[in-house]
C-alpha positions in Angstrom: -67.6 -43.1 124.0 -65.6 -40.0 123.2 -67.3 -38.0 126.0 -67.4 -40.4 128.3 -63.0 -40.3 127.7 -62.6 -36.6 128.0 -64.8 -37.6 131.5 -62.5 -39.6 132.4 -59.3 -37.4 131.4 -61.2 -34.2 133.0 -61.2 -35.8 136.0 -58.0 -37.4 136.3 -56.3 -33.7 135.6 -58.4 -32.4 138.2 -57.0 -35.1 141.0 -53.2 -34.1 139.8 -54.3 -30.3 140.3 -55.7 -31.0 143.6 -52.2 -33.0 144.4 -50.2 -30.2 143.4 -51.9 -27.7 145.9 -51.5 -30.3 148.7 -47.9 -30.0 148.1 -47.8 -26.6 148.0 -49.6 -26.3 151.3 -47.3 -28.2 152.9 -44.0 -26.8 151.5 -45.6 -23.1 153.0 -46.8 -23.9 155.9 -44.7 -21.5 157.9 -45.3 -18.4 155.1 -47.5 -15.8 157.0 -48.7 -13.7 153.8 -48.6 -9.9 155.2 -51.5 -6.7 154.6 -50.4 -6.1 151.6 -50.9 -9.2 150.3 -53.7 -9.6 151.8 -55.1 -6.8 150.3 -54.8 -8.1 146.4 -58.1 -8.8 144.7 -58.0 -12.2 143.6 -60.0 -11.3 140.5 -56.9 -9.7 139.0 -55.3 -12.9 138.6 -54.7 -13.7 135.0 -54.5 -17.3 133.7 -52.2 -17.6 131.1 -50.9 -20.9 131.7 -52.5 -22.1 128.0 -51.9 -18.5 125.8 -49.4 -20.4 123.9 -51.0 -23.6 123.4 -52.5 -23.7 119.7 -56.2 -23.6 119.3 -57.9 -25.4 116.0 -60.6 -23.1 115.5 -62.0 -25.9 112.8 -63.0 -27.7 115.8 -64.8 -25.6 117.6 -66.6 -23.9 114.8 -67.9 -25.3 111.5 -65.9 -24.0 108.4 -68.8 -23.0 106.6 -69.6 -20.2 109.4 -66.0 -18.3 107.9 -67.0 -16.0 104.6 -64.9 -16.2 101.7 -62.1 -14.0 101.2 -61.5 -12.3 97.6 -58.0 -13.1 97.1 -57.9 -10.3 94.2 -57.8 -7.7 97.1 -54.5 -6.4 97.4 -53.8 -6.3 101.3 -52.8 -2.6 102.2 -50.6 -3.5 104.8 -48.1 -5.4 101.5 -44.5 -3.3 101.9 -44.2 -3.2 98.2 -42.1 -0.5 97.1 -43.1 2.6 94.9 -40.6 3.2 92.0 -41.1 6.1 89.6 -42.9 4.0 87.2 -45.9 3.8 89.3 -46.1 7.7 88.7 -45.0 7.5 85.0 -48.8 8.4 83.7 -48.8 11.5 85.7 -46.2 13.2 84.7 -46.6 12.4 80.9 -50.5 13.4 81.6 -51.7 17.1 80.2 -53.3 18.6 83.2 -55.7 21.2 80.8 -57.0 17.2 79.8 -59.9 16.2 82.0 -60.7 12.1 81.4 -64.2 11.1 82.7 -64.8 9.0 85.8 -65.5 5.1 84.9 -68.8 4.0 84.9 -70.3 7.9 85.0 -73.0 9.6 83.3 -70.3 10.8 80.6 -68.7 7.8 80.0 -70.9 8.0 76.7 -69.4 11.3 76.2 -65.9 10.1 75.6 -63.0 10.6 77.9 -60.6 13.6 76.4 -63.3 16.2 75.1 -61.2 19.4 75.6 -62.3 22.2 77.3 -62.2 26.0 77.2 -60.4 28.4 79.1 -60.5 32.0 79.0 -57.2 33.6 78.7 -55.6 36.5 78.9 -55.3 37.5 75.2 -51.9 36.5 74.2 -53.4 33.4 73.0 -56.5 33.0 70.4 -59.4 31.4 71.1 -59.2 28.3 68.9 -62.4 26.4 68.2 -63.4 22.4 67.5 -65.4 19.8 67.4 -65.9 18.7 71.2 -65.2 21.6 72.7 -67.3 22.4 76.1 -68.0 25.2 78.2 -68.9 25.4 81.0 -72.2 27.3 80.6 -73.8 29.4 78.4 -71.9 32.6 79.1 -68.8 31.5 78.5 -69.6 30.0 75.2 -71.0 33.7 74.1 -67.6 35.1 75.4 -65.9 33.0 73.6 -67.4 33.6 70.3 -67.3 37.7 70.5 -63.5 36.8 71.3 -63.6 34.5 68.5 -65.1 36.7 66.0 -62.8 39.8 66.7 -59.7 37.8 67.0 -60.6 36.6 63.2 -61.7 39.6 62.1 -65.2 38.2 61.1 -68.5 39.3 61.4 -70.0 36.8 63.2 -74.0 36.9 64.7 -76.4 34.3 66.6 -78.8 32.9 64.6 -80.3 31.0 66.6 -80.0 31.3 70.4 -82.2 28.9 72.1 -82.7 27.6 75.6 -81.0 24.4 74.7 -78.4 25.2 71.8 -77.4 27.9 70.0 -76.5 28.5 66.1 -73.1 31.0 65.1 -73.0 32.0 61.3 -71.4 34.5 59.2 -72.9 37.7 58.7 -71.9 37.8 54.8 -74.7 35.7 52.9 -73.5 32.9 51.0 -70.4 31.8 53.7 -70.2 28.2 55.4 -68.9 28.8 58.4 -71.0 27.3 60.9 -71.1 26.6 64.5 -73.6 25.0 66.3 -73.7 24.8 70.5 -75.4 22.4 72.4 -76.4 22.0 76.0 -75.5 18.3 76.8 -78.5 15.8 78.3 -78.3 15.1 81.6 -74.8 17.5 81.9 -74.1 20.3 83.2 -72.0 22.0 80.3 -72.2 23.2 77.2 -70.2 21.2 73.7 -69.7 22.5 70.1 -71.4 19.6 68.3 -71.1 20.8 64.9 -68.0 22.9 63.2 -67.5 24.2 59.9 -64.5 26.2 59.8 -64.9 27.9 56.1 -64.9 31.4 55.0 -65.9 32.5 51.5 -66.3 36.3 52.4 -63.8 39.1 52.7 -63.1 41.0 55.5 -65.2 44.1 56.6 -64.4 46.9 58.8 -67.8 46.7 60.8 -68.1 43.9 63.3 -71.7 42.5 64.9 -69.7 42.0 67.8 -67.7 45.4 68.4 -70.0 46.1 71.5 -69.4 49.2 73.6 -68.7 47.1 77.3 -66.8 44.6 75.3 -64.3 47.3 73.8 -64.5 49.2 77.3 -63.2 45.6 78.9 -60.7 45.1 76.1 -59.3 48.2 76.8 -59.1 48.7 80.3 -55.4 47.8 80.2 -54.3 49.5 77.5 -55.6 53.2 79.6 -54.6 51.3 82.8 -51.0 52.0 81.6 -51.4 55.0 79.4 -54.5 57.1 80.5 -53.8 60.2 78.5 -54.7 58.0 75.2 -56.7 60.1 73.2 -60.0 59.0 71.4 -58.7 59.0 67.8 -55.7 56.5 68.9 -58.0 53.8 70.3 -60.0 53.9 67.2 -56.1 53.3 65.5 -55.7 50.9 68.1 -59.0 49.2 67.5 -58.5 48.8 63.5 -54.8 47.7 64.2 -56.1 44.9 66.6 -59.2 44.0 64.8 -59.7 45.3 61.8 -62.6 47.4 62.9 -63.3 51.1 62.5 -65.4 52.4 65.1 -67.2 55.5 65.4 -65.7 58.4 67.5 -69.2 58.4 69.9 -68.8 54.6 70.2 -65.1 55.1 71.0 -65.4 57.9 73.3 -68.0 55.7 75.2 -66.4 53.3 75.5 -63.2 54.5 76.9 -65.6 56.2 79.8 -66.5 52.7 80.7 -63.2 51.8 80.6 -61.9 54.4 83.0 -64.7 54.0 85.4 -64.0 50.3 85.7 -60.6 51.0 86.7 -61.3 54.4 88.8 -64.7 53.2 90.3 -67.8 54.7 89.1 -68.0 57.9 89.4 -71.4 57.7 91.0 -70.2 55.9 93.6 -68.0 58.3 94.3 -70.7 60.9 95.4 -71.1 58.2 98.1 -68.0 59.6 99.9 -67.9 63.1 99.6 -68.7 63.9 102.8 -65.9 61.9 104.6 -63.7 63.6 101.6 -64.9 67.0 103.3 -64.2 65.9 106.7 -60.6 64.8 105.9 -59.9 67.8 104.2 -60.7 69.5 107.4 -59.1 67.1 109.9 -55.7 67.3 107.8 -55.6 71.1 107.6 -57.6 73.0 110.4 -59.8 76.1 109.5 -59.7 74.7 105.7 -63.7 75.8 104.7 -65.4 72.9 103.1 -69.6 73.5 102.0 -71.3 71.1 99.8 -74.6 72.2 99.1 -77.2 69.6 97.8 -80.9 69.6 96.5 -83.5 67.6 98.5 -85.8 65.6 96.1 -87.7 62.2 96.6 -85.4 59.8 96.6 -83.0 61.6 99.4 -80.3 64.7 98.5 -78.8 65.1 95.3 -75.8 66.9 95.3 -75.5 70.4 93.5 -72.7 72.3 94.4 -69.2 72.2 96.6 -66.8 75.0 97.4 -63.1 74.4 99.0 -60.5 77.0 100.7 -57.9 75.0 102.0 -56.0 77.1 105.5 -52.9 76.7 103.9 -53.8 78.5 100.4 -55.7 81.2 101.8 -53.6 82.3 104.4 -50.7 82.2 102.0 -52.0 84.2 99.5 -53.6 86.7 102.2 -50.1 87.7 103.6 -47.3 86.9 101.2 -49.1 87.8 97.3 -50.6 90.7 95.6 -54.3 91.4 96.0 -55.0 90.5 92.6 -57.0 87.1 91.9 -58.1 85.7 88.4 -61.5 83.9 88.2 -62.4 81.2 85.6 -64.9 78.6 84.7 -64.7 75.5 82.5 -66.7 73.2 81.7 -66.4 69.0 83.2 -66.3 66.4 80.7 -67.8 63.8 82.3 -70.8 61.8 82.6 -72.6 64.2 85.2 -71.4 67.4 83.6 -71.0 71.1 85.9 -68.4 73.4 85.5 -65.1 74.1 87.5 -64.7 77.3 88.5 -61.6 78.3 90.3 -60.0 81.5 91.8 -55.8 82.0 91.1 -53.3 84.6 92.3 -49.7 85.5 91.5 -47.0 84.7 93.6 -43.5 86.4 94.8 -42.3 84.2 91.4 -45.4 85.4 89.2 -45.9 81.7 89.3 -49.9 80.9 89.4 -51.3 80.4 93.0 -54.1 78.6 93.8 -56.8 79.8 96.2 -59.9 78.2 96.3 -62.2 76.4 93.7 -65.9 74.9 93.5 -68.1 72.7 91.1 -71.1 74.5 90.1 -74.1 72.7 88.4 -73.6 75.5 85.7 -72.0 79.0 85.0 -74.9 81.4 85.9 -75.0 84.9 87.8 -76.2 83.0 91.2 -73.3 80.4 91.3 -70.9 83.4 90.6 -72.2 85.2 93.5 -72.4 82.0 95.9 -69.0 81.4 95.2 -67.8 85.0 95.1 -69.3 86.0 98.7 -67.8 82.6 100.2 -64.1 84.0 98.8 -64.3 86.9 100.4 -65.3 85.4 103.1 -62.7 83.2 103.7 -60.1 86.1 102.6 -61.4 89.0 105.1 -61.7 86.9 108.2 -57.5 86.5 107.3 -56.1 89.6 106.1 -59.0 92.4 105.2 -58.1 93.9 102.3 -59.0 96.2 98.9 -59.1 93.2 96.4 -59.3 93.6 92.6 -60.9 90.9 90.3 -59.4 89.9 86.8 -61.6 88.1 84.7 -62.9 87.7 81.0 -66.3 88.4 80.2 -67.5 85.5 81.8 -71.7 84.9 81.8 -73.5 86.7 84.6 -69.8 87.3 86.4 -69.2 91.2 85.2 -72.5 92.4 86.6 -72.2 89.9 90.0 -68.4 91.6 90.7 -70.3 95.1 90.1 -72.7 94.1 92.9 -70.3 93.3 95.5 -69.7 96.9 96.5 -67.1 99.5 96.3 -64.3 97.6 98.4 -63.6 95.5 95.7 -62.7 96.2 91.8 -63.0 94.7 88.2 -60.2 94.8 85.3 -60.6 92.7 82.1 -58.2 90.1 80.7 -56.8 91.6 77.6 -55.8 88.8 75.7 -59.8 88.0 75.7 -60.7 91.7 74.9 -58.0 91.4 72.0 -60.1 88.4 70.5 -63.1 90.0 70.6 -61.9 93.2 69.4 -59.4 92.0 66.4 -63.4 90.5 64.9 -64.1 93.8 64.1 -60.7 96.2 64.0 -58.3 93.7 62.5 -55.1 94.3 61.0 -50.9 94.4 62.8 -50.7 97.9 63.1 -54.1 97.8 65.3 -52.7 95.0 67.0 -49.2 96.9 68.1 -51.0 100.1 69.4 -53.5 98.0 71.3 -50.8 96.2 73.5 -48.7 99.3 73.9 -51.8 100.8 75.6 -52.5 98.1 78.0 -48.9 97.7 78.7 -48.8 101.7 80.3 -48.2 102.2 83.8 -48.3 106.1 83.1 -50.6 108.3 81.6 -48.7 109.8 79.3 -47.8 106.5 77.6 -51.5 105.6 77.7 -52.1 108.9 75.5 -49.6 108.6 73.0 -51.2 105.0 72.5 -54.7 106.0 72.2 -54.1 109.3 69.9 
């Protein structure tokens, strides 16, 4: 019966629509619509004669076909205001705190284990129960740090693959600390502390490494390189309570300097483009490097520099008197400098040109002699005359350089070898009064 009304209705309201148009007809009977118009697509047309009628979606389709809504789902489009209260948590919170995610793997772990952070010394390195790392190298950081901040001699007794055991080097003490590597995490915890001493301090340390010290140091020479060997070893009892031996300390500061210099391997690396800059900044300025060839490429062995500048100076404006040296290089590859000087218009020392020599022999002397020469004759030939101390293999190489140039001995080093065996002041006076003579006369009076 219901369908057969809405029949009926359906077609009732289609007679009145049918009316209407007939009336509309009529009423525009004389309208002519123009191109335009004509032009429209019908299709366009929208129907919104019902968009405000109300629709009962209930009738149309069954309620069981809507899913349930949680009603304990805040909506994210609610205006609720934010007031600092909501934010209250956060800025009471520690951030160095780290809580565990709900319903994680560490939930069983707790929720405010601490954790450790390395520092930068002005703070101990505190230990307890709880603590975590974050792998295994940071816990054995921490307890060299911990054992030289606390002055104790402290050793691994254990140092497994899954935990490892710190005790006291002095038999009989409780302290205690056991590390663990956490199941099914990725860091490392202290799970067992005894904080207890029954031993008295020692100057020797297990954990007084060489790199350790040579890290621990690094600032201290960063800011005052010139520290000598016996005032780190102060330095090191002051701070730690540790006497070190002068090798270890002397080692150790080498490390030290090459971490903040570079190594000083690496730095045979750039030699070459320290040559080539040498030249590029000062033309004619002689630069030789003279290396070994052996199986794993060439190894270096020798270098000789004559800057423009110093040669040409010395050539025209000073005396043509040079000094030659050697010392030795304290280092970790060794050599010796050797270096040729002059005196200026202000008897002020003058440099002229220097080398590093594997080692003081009569060859190296002669390599570097010719190459001075050398450099000095293609600016200003000249009569030059050597001044030098007995020097290994260097007398008999300046002999061998032939008759343009000549050789005087330094008297303060003929002095020291001659006071050995004539000793005495009065010796002493009429020595120096004989060098001192620029006159024969006053040379005979000293020598008679």
């Amino acid at each position: 019966m219901e369908n057969n009304k809405a029949l009926i209705q359906g077609s009732s309201s289609m007679k009145n629509v049918r009316q209407n148009d007939d009336e509309l007809e009529n009423e525009d009977s004389d309208y002519i619509a123009s191109d335009e118009e004509d032009g429209d697509d019908d299709d366009s047309y929208i129907d919104d004669s019902e968009e405000d009628e109300c629709v009962d979606l209930n009738i149309v389709f069954p309620p069981e076909t809507f899913c349930v809504v949680n009603t304990n789902v805040r909506s994210m489009t609610t205006n609720t205001p934010t007031t600092t209260a909501d934010f209250q948590d956060e800025i009471h919170e520690d951030s160095d705190v780290l809580h565990t995610p709900p319903e994680s793997e560490d939930e069983e772990l707790g929720n405010n284990y601490p954790t450790f952070k390395m520092g930068d010394g002005s703070i101990g390195v505190q230990f307890q129960k709880g603590l975590t790392f974050n792998n295994k190298q940071q816990a054995n950081e921490a307890i060299r740090d911990y054992a030289m901040e606390t002055m104790k001699s402290l050793y691994l007794k254990k140092n497994e693959k899954e935990f490892m055991v710190v005790k006291c080097d002095h038999s009989g003490c409780p302290f205690h600390v056991r590390i663990s590597k956490r199941i099914r995490n990725p860091f490392w915890q202290i799970v067992s502390f005894i904080d207890e001493h029954a031993c008295p301090r020692t100057p020797r340390n297990r954990q007084a490494k060489t790199n350790y010290l040579a890290k621990k140091i690094v600032s201290t020479l960063r800011h005052t390189p010139e520290m000598k060997v016996n005032g780190l070893i102060a330095l090191a009892i002051e701070k730690w309570g540790v006497k070190l031996s002068h090798d270890q300390t002397y080692w150790a500061k080498l490390r030290a300097i090459e971490i903040i210099q570079g190594a000083g391997r690496d730095q045979f690396l750039y030699l070459r483009s320290y040559a080539d800059e040498l030249r590029e900044s000062n033309r004619n300025s002689t630069v030789i490097i003279q290396c070994d060839m052996a199986n794993v490429g060439p190894v270096f062995q020798r270098i000789y520099v004559c800057l423009e500048a110093c040669k040409a100076a010395f050539a025209f404006t000073c005396r043509p008197l040079i000094g030659l040296d050697a010392c030795f290089l304290k280092g970790e590859h060794g050599g010796q400098l050797m270096a040729a000087v002059g005196q200026d218009g202000n008897n002020q020392i003058f440099l002229i040109a220097y080398a590093v020599v594997e080692a003081e022999t009569k060859e190296s002397w002669q390599w570097f002699l010719n190459l001075l020469l050398e450099d000095l004759n293609n600016v200003q030939p000249n009569q030059y005359t050597f001044i030098s101390d007995r020097q290994k293999g260097l007398v008999p190489t300046i002999q061998n350089l032939g008759n343009h140039v000549e050789q005087r001995l330094c008297v303060k080093h003929l002095y020291g070898n001659w006071s050995k065996k004539y000793p005495g002041l009065e010796l002493k006076q009429v020595f120096w009064m004989a060098a001192r003579a620029t006159i024969v006369p006053t040379w005979e009076r000293a020598m008679n």
